[in-house]
MIKE-493267 format. One record per residue (C-alpha): residue in one letter; residue number from 0; x, y, z. Coordinates in Angstrom, 1 decimal. Example, Ala and Ser with C-alpha at 12.3 -4.5 7.8 and 13.67 -1.06 7.14 Angstrom:
REM residues 2
{A,0,{12.3,-4.5,7.8}};
{S,1,{13.7,-1.1,7.1}};
//
This chain:
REM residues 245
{X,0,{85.3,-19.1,80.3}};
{X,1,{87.7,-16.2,79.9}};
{X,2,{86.2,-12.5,78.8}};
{X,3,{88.5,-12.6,75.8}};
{X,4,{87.2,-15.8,74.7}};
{X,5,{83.5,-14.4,75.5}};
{X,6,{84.3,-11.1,73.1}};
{X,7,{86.1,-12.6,70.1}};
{X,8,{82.5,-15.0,70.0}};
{X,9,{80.3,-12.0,70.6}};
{X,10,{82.0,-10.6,67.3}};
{X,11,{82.4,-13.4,65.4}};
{X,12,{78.7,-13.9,65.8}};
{X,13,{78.0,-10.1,65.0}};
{X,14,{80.2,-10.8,61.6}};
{X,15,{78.2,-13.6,60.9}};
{X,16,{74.7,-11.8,61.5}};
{X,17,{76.1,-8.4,59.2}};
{X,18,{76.7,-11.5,56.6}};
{X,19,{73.5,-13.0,56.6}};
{X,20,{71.6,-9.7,56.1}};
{X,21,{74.0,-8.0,53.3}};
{X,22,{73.5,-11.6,51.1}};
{X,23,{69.7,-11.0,52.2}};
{X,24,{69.7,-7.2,50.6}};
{X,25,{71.6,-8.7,47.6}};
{X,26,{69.2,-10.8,46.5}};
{X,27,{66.2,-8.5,47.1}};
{X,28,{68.3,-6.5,44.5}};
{X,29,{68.7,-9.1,42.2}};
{X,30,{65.1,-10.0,42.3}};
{X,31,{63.9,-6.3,42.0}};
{X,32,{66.5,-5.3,39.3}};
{X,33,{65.0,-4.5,35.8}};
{X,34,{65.9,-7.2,32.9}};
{X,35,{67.9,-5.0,30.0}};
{X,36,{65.8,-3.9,27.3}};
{X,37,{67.7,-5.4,24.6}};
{X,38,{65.5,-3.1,21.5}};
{X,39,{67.5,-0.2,22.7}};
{X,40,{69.9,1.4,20.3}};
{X,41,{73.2,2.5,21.1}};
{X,42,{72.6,6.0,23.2}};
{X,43,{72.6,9.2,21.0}};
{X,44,{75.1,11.7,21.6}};
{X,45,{74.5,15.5,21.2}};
{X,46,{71.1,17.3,21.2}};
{X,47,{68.5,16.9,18.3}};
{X,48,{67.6,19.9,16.4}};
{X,49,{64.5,21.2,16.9}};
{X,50,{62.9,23.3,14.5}};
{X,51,{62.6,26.8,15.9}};
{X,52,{59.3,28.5,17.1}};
{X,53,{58.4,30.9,14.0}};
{X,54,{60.7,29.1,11.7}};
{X,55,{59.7,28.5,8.3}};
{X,56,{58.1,25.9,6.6}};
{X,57,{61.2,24.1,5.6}};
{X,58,{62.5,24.2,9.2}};
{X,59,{59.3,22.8,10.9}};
{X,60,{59.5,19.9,8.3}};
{X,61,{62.9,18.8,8.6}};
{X,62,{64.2,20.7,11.1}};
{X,63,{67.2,23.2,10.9}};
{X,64,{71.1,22.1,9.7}};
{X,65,{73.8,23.0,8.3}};
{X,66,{72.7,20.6,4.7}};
{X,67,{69.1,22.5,4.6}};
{X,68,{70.9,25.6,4.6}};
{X,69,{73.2,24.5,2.0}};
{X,70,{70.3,23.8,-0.2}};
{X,71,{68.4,26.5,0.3}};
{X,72,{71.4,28.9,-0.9}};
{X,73,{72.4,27.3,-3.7}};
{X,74,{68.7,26.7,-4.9}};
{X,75,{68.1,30.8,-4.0}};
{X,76,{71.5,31.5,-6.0}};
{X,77,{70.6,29.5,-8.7}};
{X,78,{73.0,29.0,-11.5}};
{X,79,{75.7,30.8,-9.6}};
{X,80,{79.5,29.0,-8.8}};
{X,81,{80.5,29.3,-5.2}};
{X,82,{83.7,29.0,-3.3}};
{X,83,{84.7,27.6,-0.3}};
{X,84,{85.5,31.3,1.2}};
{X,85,{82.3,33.1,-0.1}};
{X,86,{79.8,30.0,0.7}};
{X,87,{81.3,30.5,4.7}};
{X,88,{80.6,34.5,4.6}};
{X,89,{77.0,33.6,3.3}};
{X,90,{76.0,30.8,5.3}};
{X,91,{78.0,31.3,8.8}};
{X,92,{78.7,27.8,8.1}};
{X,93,{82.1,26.1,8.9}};
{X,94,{84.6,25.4,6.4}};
{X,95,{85.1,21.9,7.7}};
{X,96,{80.6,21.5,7.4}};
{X,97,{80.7,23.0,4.3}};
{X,98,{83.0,20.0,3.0}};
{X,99,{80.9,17.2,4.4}};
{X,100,{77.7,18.7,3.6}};
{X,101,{78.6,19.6,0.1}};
{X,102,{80.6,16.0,-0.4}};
{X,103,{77.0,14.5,0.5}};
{X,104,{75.4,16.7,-1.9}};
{X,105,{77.8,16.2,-4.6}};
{X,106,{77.7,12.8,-4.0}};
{X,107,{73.4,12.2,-4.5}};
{X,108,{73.6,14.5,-7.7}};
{X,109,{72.0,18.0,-6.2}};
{X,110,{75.6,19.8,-6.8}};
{X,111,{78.6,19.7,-9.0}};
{X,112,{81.8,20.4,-7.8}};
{X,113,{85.4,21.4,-9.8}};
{X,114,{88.5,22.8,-8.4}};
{X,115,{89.8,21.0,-5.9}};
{X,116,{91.3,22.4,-1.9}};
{X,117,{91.0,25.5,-1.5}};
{X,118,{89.7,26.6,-5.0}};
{X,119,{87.0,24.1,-4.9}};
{X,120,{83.4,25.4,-6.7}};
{X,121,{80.2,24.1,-5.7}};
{X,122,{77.6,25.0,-8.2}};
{X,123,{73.6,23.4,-8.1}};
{X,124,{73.4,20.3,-10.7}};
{X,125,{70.4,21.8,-13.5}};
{X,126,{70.6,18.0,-14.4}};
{X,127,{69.3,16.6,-11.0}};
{X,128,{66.0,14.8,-11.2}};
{X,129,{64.2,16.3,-8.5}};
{X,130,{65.2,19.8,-10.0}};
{X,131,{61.8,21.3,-10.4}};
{X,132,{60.8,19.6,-7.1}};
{X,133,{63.5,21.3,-4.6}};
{X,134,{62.8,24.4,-6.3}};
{X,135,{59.0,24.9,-6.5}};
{X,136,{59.3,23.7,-2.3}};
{X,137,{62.0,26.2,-1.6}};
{X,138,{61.1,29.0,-3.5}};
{X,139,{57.5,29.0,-2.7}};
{X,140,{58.3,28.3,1.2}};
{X,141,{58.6,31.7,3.2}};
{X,142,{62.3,31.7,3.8}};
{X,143,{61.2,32.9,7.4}};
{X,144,{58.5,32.9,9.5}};
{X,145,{57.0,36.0,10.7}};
{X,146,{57.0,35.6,14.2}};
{X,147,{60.9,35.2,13.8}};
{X,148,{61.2,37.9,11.4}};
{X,149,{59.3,40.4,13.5}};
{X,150,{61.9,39.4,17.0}};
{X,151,{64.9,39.5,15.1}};
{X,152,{64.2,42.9,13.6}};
{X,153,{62.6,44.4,16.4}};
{X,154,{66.6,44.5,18.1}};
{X,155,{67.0,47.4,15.8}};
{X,156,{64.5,49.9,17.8}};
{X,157,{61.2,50.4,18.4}};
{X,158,{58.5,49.1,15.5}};
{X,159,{56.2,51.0,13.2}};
{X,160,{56.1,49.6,10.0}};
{X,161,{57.7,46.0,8.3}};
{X,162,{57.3,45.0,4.9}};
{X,163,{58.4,41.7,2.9}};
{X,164,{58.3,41.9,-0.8}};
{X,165,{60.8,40.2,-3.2}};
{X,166,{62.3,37.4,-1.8}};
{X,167,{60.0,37.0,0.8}};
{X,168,{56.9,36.3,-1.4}};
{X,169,{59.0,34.5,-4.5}};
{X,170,{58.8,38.1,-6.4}};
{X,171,{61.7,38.1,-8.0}};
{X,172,{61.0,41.9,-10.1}};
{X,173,{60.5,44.1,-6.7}};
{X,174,{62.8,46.5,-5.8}};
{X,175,{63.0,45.9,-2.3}};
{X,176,{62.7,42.9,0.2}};
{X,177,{62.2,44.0,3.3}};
{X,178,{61.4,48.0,4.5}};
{X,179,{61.8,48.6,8.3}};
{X,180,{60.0,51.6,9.9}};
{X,181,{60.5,52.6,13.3}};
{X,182,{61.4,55.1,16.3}};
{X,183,{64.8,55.3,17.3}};
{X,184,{66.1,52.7,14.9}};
{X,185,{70.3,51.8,15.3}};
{X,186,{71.6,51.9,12.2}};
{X,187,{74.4,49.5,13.2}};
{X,188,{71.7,46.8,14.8}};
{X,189,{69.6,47.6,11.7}};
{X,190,{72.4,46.2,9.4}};
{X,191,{73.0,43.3,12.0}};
{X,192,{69.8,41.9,11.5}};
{X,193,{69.7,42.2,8.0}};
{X,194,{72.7,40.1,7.8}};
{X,195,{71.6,37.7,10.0}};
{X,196,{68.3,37.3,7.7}};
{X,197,{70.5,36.9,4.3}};
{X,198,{72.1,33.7,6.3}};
{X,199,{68.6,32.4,7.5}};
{X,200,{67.4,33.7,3.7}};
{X,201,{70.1,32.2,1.5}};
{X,202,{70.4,35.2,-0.1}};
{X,203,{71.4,39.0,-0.4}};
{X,204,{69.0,41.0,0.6}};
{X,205,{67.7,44.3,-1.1}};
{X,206,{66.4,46.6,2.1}};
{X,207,{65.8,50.1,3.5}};
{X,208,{65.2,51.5,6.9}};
{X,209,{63.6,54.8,7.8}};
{X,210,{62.6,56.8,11.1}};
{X,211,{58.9,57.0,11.6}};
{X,212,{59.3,60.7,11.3}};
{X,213,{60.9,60.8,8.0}};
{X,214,{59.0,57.9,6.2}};
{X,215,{55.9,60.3,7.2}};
{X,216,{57.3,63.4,5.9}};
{X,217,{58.2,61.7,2.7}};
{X,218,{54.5,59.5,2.2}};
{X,219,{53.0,62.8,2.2}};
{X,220,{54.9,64.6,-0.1}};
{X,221,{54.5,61.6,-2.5}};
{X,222,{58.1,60.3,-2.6}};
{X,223,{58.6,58.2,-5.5}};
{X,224,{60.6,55.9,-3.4}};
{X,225,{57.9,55.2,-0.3}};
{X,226,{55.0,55.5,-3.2}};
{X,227,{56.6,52.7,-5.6}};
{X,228,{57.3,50.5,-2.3}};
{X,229,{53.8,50.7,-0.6}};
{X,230,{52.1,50.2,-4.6}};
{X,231,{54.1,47.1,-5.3}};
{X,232,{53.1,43.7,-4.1}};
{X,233,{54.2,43.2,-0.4}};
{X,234,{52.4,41.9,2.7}};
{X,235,{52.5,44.0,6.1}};
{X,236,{54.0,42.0,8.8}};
{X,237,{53.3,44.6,11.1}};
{X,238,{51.7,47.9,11.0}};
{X,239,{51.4,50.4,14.8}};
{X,240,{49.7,53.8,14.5}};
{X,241,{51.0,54.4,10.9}};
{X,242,{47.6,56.9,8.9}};
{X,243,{48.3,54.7,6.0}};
{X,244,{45.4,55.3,4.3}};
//
């Protein structure tokens, strides 16, 4: 028998052997594989929202989005008309969110809506049923927790003194809502943060800021101003190394 003939069997046989074992590792991988679970629902896209650490009650209820915030402005604005224009400056919310959320709201009775494009109004319904509901649960509800509060403000300098009052604690007759003491405080940041707590608020919000050495200078010398704050109802957030007793 020729070599050729001897080589071209040698293979042949060597094909036939790589065969055998790739149809053996097939079936191994049949047998092993996992039947589909057939419960499963179709795969959700995006991230979930997850309430945020020190958020407030609302938030660890249902979690934050754009239709909570929605609610909780119109409810803390109560029985103002709102634009399209002024509702995006508010809520740093999309134009295009606004419409959806609002359509949805509109649509279950919480809001009523007239105009239509651009000059559409969005006003809160005082005919909806759950009325008194939504408003005793938002208005009651911190708008922010105080772990949150206390880092976003604390971008503005170094903290003395912070004080929630008015819309805060559901006291609509104080004169203030928040009063920020502190060392080396940036005005610039300081106005920052108070607008990003109007957006998490709902709502404008009535504050003042004051260097430690000033707001000292003016509690002893009985300003009428520090005096009314620190006599009306509020709740200290945070006090550090302030004598005030």
């Amino acid at each position: 028998m020729s070599k050729k003939i001897k080589t071209k069997r040698k293979k042949a046989k060597t094909r036939r052997k790589v065969r055998l074992f790739k149809r053996r590792v097939n079936k191994k991988k049949i047998r092993n594989r996992k039947p589909p679970n057939k419960k499963r629902g179709p795969a959700f896209k995006g991230k979930a929202s997850k309430p945020q650490e020190g958020g407030s009650v609302l938030e660890s209820l249902f979690g934050p989005s754009p239709k909570l915030r929605l609610i909780q402005f119109f409810f803390r604005n109560e029985p103002e008309s709102f634009g399209l224009k002024t509702i995006a400056d508010k809520t740093s919310l999309t134009r295009d969110i606004i419409n959806r959320e609002a359509a949805y709201l509109v649509k279950v009775g919480m809001l009523n809506k007239r105009g239509s494009g651009s000059n559409k109004h969005y006003q809160l319904n005082s005919s909806f049923p759950f009325l008194n509901e939504f408003n005793s649960l938002i208005l009651r509800s911190s708008p922010v927790g105080k772990a949150r509060l206390i880092n976003i403000i604390k971008r503005a300098g170094k903290l003395r003194l912070v004080l929630i009052s008015g819309v805060f604690l559901n006291k609509g007759d104080s004169q203030i809502d928040l009063f920020v003491v502190g060392d080396k405080l940036n005005e610039r940041k300081l106005e920052a943060v108070a607008r990003e707590l109007e957006i998490l608020v709902g709502k404008e919000l009535r504050w003042a800021g004051m260097e430690t050495n000033e707001f000292l200078y003016r509690w002893r010398m009985f300003d009428r101003f520090v005096r009314d704050v620190l006599a009306s109802q509020h709740e200290k957030v945070l006090v550090h190394n302030l004598p005030l007793t």
